[in-house]
PDB file of N, CA, C and O in Angstrom:
ATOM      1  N   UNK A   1     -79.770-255.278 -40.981  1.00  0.00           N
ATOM      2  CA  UNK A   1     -79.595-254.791 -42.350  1.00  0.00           C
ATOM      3  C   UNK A   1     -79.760-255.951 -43.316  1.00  0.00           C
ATOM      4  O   UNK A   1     -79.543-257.091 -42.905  1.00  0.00           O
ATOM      5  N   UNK A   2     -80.203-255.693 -44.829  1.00  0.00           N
ATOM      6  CA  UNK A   2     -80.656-256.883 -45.536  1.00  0.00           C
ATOM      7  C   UNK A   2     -80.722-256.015 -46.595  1.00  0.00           C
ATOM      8  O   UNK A   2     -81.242-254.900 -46.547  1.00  0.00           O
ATOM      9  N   UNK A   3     -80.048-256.660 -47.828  1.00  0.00           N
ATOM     10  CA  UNK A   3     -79.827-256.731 -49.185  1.00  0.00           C
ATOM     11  C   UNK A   3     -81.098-257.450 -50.084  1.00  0.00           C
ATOM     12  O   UNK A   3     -81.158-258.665 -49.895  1.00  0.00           O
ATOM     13  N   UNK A   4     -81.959-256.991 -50.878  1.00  0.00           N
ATOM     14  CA  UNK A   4     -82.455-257.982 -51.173  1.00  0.00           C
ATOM     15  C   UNK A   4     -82.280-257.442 -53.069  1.00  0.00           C
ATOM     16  O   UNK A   4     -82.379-256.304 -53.528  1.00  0.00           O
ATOM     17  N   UNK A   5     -81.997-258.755 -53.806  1.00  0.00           N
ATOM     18  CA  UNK A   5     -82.110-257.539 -55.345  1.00  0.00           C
ATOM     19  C   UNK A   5     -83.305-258.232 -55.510  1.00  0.00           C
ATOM     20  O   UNK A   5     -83.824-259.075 -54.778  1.00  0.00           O
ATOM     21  N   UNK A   6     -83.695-257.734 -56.638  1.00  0.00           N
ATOM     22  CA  UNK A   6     -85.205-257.130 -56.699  1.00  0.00           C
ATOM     23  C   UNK A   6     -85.378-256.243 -58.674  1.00  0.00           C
ATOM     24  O   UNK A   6     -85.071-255.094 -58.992  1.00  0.00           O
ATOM     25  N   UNK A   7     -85.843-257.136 -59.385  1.00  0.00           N
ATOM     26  CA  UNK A   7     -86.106-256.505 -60.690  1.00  0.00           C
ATOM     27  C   UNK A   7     -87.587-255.693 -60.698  1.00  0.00           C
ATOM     28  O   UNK A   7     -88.742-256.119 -60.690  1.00  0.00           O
ATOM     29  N   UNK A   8     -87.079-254.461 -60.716  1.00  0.00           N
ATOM     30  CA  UNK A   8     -88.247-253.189 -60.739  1.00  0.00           C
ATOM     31  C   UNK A   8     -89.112-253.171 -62.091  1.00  0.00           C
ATOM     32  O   UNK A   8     -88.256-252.811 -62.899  1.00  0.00           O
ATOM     33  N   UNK A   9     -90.073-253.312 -62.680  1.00  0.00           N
ATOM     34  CA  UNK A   9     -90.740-252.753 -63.627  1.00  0.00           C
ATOM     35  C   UNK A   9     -91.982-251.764 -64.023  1.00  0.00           C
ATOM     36  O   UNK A   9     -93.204-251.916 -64.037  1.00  0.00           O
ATOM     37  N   UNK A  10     -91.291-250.908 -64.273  1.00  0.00           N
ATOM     38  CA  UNK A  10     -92.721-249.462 -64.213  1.00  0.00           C
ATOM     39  C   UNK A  10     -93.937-249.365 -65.456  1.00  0.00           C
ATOM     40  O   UNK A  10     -93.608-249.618 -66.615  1.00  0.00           O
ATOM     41  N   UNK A  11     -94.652-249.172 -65.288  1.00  0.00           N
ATOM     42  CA  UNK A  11     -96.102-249.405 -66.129  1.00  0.00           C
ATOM     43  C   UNK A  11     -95.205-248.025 -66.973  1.00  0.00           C
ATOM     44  O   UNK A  11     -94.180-247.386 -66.734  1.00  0.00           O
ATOM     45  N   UNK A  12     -95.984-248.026 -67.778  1.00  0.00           N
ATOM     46  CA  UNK A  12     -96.416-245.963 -68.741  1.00  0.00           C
ATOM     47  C   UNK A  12     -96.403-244.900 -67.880  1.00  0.00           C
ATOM     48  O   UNK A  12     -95.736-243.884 -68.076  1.00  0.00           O
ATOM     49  N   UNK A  13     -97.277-245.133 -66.717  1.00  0.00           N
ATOM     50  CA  UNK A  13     -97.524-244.179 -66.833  1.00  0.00           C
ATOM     51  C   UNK A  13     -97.255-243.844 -65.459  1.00  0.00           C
ATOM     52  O   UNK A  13     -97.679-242.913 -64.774  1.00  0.00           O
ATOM     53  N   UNK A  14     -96.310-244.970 -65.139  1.00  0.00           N
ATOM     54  CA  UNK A  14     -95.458-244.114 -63.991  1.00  0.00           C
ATOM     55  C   UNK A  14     -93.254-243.672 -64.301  1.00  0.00           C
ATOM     56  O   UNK A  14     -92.402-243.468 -63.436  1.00  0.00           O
ATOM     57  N   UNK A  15     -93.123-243.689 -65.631  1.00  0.00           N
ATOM     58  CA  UNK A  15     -91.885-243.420 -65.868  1.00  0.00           C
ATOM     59  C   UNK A  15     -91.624-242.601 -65.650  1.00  0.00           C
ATOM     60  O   UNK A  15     -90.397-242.527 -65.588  1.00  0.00           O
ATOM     61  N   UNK A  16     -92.185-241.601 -65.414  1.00  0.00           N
ATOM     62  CA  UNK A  16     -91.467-240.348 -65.633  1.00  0.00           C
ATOM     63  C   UNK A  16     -91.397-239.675 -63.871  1.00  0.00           C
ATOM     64  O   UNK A  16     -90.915-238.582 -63.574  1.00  0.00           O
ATOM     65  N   UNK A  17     -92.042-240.718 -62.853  1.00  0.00           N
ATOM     66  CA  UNK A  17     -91.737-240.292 -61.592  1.00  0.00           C
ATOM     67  C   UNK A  17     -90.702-240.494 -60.651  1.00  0.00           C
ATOM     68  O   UNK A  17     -89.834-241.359 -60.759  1.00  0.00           O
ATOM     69  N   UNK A  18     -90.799-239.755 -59.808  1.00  0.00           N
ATOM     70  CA  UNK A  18     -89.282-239.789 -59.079  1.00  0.00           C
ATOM     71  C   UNK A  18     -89.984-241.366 -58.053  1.00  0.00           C
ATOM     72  O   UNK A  18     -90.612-241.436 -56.997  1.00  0.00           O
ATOM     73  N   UNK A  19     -89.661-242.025 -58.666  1.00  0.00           N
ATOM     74  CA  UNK A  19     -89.915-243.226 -57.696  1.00  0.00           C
ATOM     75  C   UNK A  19     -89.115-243.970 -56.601  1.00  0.00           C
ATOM     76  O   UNK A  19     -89.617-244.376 -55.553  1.00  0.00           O
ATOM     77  N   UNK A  20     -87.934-244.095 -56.923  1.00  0.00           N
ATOM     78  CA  UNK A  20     -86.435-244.597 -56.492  1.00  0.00           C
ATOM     79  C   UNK A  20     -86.136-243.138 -55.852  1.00  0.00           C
ATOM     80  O   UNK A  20     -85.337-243.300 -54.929  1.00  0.00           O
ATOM     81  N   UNK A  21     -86.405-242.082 -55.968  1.00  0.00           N
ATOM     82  CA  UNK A  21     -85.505-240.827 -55.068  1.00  0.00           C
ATOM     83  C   UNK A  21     -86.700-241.412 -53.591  1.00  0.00           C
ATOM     84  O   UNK A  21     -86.304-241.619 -52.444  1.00  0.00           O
ATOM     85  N   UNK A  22     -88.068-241.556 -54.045  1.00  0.00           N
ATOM     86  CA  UNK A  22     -89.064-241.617 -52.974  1.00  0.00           C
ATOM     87  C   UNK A  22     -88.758-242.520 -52.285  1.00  0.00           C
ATOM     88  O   UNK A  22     -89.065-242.381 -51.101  1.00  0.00           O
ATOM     89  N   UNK A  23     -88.152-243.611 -52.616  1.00  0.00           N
ATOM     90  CA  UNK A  23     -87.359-245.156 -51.910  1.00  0.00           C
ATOM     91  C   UNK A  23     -86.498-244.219 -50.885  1.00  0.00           C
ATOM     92  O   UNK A  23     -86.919-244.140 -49.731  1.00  0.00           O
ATOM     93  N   UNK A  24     -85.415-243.564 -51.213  1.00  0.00           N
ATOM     94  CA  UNK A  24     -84.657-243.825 -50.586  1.00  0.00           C
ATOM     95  C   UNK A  24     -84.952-242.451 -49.316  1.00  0.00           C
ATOM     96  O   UNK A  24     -84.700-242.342 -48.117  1.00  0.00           O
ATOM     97  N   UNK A  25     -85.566-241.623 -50.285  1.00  0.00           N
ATOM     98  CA  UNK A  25     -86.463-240.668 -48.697  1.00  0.00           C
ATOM     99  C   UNK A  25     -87.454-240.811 -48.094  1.00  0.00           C
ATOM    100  O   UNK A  25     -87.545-240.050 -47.131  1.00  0.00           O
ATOM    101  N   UNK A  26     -88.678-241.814 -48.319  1.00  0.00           N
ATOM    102  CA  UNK A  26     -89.468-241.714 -47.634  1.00  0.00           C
ATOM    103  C   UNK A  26     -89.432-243.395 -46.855  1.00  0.00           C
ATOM    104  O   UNK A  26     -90.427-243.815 -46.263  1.00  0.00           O
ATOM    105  N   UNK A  27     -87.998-244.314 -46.989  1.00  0.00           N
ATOM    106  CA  UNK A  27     -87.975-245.498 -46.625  1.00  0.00           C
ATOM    107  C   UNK A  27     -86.828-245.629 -45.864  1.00  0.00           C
ATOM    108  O   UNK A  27     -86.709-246.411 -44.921  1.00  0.00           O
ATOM    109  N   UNK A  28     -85.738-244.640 -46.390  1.00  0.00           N
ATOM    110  CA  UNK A  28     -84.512-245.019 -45.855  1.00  0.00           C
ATOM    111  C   UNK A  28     -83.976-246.363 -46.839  1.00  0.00           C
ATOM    112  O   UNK A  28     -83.082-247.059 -46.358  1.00  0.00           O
ATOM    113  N   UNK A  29     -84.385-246.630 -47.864  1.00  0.00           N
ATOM    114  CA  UNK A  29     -83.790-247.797 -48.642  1.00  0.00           C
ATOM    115  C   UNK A  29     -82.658-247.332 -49.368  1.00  0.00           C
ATOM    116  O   UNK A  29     -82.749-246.215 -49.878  1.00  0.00           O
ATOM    117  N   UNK A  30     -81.587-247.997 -49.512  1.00  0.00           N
ATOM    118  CA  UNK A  30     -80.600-247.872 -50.720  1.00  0.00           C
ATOM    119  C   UNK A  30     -80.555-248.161 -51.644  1.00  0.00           C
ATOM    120  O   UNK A  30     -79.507-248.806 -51.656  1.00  0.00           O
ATOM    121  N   UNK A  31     -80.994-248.194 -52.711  1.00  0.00           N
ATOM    122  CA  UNK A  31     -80.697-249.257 -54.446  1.00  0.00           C
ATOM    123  C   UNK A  31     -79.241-248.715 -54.429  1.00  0.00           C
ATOM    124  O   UNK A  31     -78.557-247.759 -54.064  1.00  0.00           O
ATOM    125  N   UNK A  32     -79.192-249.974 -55.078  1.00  0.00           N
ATOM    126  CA  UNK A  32     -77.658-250.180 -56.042  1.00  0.00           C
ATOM    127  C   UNK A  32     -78.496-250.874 -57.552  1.00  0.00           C
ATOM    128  O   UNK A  32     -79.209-251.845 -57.807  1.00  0.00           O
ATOM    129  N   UNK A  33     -78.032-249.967 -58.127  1.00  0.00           N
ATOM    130  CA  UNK A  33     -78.549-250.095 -59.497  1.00  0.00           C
ATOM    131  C   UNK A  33     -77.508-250.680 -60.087  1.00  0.00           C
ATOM    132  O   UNK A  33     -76.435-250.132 -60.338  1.00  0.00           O
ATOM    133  N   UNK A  34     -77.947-252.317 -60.422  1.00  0.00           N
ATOM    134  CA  UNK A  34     -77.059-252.857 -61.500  1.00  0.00           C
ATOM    135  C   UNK A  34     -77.082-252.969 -63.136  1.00  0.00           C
ATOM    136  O   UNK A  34     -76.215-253.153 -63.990  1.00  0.00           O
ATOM    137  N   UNK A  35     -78.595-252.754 -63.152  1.00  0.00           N
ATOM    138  CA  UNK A  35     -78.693-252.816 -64.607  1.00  0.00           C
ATOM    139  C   UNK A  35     -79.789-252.101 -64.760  1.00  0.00           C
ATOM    140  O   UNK A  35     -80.401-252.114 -63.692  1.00  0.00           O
ATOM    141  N   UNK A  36     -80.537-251.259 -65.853  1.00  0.00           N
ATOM    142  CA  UNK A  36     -81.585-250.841 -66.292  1.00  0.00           C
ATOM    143  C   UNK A  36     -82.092-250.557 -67.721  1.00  0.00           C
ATOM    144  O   UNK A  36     -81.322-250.765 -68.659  1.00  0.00           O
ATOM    145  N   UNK A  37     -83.068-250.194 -67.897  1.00  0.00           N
ATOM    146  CA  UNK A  37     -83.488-250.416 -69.090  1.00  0.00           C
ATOM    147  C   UNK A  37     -85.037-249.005 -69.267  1.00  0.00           C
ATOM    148  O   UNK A  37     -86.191-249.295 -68.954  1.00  0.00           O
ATOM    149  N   UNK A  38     -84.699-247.841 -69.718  1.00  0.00           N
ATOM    150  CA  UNK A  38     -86.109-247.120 -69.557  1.00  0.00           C
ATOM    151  C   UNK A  38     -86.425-246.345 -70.972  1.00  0.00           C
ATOM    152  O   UNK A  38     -85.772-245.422 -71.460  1.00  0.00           O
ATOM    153  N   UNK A  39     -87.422-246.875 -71.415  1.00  0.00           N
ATOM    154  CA  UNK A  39     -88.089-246.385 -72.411  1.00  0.00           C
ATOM    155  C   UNK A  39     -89.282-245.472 -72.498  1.00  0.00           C
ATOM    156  O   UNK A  39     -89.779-245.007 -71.473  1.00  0.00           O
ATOM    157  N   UNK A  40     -89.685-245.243 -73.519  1.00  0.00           N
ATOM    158  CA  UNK A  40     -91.098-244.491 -73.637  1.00  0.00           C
ATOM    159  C   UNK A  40     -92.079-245.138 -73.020  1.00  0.00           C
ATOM    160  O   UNK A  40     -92.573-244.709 -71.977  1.00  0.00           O
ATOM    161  N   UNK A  41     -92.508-246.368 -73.670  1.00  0.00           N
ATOM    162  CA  UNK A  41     -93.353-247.493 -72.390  1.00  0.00           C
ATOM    163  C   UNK A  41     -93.473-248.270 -71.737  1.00  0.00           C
ATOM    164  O   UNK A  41     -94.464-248.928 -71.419  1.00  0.00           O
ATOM    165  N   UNK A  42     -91.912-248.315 -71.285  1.00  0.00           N
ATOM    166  CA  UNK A  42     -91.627-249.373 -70.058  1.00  0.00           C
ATOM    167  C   UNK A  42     -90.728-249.250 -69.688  1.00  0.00           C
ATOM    168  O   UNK A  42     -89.879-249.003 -70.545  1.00  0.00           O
ATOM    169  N   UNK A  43     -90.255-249.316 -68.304  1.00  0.00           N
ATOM    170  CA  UNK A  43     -88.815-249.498 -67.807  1.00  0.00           C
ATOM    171  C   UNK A  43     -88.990-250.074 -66.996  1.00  0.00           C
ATOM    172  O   UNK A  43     -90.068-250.133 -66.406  1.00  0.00           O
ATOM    173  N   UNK A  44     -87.718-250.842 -66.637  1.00  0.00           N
ATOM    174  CA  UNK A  44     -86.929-251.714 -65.601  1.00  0.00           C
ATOM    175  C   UNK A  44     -85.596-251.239 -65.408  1.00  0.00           C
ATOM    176  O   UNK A  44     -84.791-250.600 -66.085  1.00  0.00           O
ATOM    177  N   UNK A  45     -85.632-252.024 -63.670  1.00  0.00           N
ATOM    178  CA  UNK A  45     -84.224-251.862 -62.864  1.00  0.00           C
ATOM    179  C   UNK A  45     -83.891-253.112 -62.427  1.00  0.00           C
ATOM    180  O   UNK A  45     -84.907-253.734 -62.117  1.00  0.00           O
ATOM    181  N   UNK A  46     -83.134-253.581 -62.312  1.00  0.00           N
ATOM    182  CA  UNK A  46     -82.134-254.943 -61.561  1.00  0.00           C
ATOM    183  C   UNK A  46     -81.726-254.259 -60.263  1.00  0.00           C
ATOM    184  O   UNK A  46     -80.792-253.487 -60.475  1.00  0.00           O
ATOM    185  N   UNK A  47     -81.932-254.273 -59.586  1.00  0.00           N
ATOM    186  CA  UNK A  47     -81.178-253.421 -58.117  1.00  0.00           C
ATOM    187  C   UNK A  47     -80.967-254.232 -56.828  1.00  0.00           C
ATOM    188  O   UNK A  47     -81.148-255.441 -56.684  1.00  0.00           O
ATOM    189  N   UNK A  48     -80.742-253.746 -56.338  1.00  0.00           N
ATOM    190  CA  UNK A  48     -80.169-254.484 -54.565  1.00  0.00           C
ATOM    191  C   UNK A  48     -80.970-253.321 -53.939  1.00  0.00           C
ATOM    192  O   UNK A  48     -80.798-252.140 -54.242  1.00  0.00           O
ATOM    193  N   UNK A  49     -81.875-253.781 -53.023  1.00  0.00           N
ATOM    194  CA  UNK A  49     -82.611-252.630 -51.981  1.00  0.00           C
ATOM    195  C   UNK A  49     -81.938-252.688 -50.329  1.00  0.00           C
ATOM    196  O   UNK A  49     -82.148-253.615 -49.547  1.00  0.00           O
ATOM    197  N   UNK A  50     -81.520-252.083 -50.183  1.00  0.00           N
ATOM    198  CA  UNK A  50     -80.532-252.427 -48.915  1.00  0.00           C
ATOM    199  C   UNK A  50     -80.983-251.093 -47.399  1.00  0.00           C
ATOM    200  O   UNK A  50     -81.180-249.878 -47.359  1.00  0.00           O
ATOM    201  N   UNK A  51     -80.972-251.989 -46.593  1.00  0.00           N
ATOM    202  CA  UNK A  51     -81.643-250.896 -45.266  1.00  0.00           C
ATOM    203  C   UNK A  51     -81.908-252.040 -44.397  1.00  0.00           C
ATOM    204  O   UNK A  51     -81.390-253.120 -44.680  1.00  0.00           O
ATOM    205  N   UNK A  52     -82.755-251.905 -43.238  1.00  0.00           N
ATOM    206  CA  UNK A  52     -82.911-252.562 -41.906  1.00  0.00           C
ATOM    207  C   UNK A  52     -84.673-252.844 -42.919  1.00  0.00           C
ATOM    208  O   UNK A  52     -85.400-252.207 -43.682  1.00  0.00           O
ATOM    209  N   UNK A  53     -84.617-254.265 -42.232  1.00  0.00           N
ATOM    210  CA  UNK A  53     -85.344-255.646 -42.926  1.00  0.00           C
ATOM    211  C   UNK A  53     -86.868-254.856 -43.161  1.00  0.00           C
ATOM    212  O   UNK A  53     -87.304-254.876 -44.312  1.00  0.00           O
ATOM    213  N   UNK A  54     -87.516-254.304 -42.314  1.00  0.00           N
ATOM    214  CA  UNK A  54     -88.802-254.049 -42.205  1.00  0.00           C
ATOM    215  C   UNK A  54     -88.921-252.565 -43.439  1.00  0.00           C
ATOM    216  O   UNK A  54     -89.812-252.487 -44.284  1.00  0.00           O
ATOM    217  N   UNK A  55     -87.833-251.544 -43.256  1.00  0.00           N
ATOM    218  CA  UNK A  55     -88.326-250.626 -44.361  1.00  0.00           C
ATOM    219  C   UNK A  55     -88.094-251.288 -45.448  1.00  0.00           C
ATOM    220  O   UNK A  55     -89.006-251.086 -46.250  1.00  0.00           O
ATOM    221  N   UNK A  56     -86.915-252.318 -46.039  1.00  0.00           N
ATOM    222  CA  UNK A  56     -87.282-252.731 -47.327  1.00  0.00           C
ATOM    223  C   UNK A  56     -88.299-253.063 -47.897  1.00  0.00           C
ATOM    224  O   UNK A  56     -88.750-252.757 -49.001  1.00  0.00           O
ATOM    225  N   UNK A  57     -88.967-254.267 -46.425  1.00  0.00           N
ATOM    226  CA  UNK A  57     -90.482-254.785 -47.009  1.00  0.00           C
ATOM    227  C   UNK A  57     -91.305-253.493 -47.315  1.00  0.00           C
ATOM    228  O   UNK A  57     -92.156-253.299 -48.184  1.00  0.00           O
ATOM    229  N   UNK A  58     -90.945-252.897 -46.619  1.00  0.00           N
ATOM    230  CA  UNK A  58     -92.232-251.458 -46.578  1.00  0.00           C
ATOM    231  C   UNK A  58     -91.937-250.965 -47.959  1.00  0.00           C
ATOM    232  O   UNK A  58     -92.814-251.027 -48.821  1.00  0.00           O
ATOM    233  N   UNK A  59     -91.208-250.666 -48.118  1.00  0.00           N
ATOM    234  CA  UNK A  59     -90.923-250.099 -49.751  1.00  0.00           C
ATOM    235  C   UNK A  59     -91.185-250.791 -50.322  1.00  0.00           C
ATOM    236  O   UNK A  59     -92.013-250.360 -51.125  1.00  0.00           O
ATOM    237  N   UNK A  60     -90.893-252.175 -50.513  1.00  0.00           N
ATOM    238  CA  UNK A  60     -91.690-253.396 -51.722  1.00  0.00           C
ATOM    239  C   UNK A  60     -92.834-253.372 -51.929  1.00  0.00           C
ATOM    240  O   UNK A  60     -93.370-253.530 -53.026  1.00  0.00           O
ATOM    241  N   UNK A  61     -93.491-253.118 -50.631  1.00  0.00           N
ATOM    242  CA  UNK A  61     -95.288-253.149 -50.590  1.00  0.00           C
ATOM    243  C   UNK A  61     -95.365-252.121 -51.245  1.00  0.00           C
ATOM    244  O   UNK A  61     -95.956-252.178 -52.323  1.00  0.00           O
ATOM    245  N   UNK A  62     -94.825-250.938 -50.823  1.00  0.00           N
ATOM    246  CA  UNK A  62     -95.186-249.219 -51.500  1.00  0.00           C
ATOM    247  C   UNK A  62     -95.427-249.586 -53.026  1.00  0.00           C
ATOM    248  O   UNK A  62     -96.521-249.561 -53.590  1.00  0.00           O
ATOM    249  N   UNK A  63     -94.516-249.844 -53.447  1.00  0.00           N
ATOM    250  CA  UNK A  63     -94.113-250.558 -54.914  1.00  0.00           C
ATOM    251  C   UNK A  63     -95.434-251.017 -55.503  1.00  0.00           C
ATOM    252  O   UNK A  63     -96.311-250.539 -56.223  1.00  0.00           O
ATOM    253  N   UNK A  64     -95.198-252.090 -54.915  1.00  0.00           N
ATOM    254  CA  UNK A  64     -96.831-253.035 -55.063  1.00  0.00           C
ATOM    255  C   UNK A  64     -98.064-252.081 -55.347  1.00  0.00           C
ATOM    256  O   UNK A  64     -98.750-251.851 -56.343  1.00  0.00           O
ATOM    257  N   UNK A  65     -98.048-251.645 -54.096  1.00  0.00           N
ATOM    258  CA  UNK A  65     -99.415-250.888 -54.006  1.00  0.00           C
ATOM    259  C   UNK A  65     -99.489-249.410 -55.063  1.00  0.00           C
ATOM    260  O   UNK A  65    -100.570-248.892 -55.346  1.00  0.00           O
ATOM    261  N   UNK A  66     -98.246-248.909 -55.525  1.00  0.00           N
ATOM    262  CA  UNK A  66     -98.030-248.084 -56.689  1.00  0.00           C
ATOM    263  C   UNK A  66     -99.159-248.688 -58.116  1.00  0.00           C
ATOM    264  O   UNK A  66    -100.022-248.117 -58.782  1.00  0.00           O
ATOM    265  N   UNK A  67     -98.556-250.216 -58.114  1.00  0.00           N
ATOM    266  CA  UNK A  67     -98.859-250.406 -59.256  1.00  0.00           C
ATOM    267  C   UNK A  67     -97.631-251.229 -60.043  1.00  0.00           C
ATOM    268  O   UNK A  67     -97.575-251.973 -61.023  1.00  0.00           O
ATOM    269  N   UNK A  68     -96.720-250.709 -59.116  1.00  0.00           N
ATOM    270  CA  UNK A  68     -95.255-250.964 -59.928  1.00  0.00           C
ATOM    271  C   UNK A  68     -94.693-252.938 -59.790  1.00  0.00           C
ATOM    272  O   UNK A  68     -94.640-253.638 -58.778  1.00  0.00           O
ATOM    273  N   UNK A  69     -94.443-253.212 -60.898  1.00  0.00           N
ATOM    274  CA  UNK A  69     -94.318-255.056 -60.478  1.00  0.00           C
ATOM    275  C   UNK A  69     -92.672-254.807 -60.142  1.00  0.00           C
ATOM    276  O   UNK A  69     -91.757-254.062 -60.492  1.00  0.00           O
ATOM    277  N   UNK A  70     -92.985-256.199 -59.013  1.00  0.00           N
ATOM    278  CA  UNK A  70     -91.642-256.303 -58.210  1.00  0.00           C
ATOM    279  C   UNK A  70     -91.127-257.745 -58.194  1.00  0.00           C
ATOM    280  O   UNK A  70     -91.861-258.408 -57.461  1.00  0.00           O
ATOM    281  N   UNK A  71     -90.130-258.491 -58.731  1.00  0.00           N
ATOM    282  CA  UNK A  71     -89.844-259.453 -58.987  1.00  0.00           C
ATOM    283  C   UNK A  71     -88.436-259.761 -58.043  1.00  0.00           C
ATOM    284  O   UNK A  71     -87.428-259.117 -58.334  1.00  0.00           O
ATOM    285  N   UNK A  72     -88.362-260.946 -56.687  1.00  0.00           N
ATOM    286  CA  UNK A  72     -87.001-260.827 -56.170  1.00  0.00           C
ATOM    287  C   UNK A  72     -86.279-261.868 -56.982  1.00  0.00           C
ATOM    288  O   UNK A  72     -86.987-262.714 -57.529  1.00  0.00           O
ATOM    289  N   UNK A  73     -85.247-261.918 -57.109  1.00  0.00           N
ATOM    290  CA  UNK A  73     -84.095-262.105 -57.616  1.00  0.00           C
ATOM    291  C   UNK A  73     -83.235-263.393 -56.614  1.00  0.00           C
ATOM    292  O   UNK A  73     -83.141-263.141 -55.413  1.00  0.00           O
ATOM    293  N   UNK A  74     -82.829-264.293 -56.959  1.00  0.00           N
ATOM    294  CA  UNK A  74     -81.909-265.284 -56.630  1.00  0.00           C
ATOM    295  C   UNK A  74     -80.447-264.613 -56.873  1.00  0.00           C
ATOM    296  O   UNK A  74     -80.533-263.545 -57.478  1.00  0.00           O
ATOM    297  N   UNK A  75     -79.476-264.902 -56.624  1.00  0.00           N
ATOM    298  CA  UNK A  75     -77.969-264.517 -56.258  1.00  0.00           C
ATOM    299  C   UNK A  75     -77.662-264.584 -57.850  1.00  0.00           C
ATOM    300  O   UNK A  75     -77.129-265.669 -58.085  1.00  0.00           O
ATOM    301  N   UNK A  76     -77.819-263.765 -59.083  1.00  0.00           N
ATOM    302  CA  UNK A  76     -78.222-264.425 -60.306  1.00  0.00           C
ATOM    303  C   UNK A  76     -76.869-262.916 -60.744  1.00  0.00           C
ATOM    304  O   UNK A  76     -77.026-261.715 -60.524  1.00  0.00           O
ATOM    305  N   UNK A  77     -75.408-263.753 -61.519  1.00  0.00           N
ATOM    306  CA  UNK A  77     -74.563-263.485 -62.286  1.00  0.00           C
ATOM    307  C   UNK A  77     -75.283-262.887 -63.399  1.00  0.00           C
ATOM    308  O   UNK A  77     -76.098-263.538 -64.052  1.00  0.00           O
ATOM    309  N   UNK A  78     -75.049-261.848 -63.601  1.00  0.00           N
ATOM    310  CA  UNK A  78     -75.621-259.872 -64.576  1.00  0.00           C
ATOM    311  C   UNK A  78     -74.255-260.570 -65.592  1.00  0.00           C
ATOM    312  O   UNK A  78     -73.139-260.849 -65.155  1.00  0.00           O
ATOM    313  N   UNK A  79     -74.637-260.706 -66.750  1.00  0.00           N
ATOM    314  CA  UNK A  79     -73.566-260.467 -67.932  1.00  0.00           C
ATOM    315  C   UNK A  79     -73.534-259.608 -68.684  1.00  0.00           C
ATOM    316  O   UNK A  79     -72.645-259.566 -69.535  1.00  0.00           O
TER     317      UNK A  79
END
């Protein structure tokens, strides 16, 4: 099992999809959503992706290959 956080950011013209429900059913991943931010043309998530090591990567790539930018995160104090 492996935690990794991970700042999510969605283009336009993927906001309005179930992206994160698809994480956690078609990967078995968990987010823990610490912070977010979703607008008309852009959103972001701060999250922890949590599951056994290989579906996380698999979901990061999914991500990737969406379109969607994926930024990991250092052990970094949320104020």
């Amino acid at each position: 099992m492996t935690n990794v956080r991970v700042k999510i950011t969605f283009p336009e013209h993927l906001i309005k999809q179930p992206i994160i429900a698809r994480l956690v059913r078609e990967f078995d991943v968990m987010p823990n959503i610490r912070r977010a931010n979703v607008e008309e043309h852009v959103g972001w998530i701060v999250c922890e992706l949590g599951g056994e090591d290989d579906a996380v990567e698999r979901a990061i790539e999914w991500l990737h290959d969406l379109g969607v930018e994926v930024d990991r995160l250092g052990d970094v104090v949320e104020s």
